[in-house]
C-alpha positions in Angstrom: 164.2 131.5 80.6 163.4 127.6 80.1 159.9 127.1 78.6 160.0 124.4 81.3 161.2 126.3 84.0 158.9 129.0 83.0 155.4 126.7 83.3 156.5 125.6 86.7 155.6 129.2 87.8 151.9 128.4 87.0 150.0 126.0 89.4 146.7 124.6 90.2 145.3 124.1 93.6 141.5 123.8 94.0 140.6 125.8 96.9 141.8 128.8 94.6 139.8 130.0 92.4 137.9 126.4 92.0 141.4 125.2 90.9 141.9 127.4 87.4 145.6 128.0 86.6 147.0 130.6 88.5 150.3 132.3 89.2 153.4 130.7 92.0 150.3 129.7 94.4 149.2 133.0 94.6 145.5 134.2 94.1 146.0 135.5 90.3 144.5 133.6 87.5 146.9 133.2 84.3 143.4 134.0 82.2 143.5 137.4 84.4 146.5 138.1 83.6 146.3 137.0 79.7 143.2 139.4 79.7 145.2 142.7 80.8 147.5 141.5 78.0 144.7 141.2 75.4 143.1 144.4 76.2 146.3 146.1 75.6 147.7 146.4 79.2 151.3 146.7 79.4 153.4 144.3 81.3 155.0 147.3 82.7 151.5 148.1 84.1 150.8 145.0 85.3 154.1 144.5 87.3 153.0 148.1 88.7 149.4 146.8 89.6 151.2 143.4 91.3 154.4 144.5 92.7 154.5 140.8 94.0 154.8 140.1 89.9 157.6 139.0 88.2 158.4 139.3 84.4 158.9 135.7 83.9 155.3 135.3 85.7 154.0 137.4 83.1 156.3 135.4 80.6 154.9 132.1 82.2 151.0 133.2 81.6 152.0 133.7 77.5 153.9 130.3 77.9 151.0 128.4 79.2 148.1 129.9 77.0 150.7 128.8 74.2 150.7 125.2 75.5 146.8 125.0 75.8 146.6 126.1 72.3 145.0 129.6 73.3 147.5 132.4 72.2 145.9 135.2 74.6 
């Protein structure tokens, strides 16, 4: 997928989390999510933990932290 289309998946909305980055308007933080990855969660497991998850989500979180000049 797009790089583009792939960022659109992340959004901001301040009544969420005090408006950090977070995943299709839903209450998950991309820096959660960039976490599981660090620690050595799969994204297997995390699609498990959030059946609501899509692959390109997780794809979007590595996407964004790329952007911002973190690499998660």
């Amino acid at each position: 997928m797009d790089e583009q289309l792939l960022l659109k998946r992340i959004t901001v909305n301040h009544k969420i989390f005090a408006g950090k980055p977070i995943i299709r308007g839903r209450r998950l933080a991309v820096e959660h999510v960039l976490g599981m990855l660090a620690a050595g969660d799969t994204p297997d497991t995390i699609l498990h933990g959030y059946p609501w998850l899509e692959r390109e989500d997780i794809q979007a979180c590595r996407a964004y932290a790329g952007v911002r000049g973190g690499h998660g």
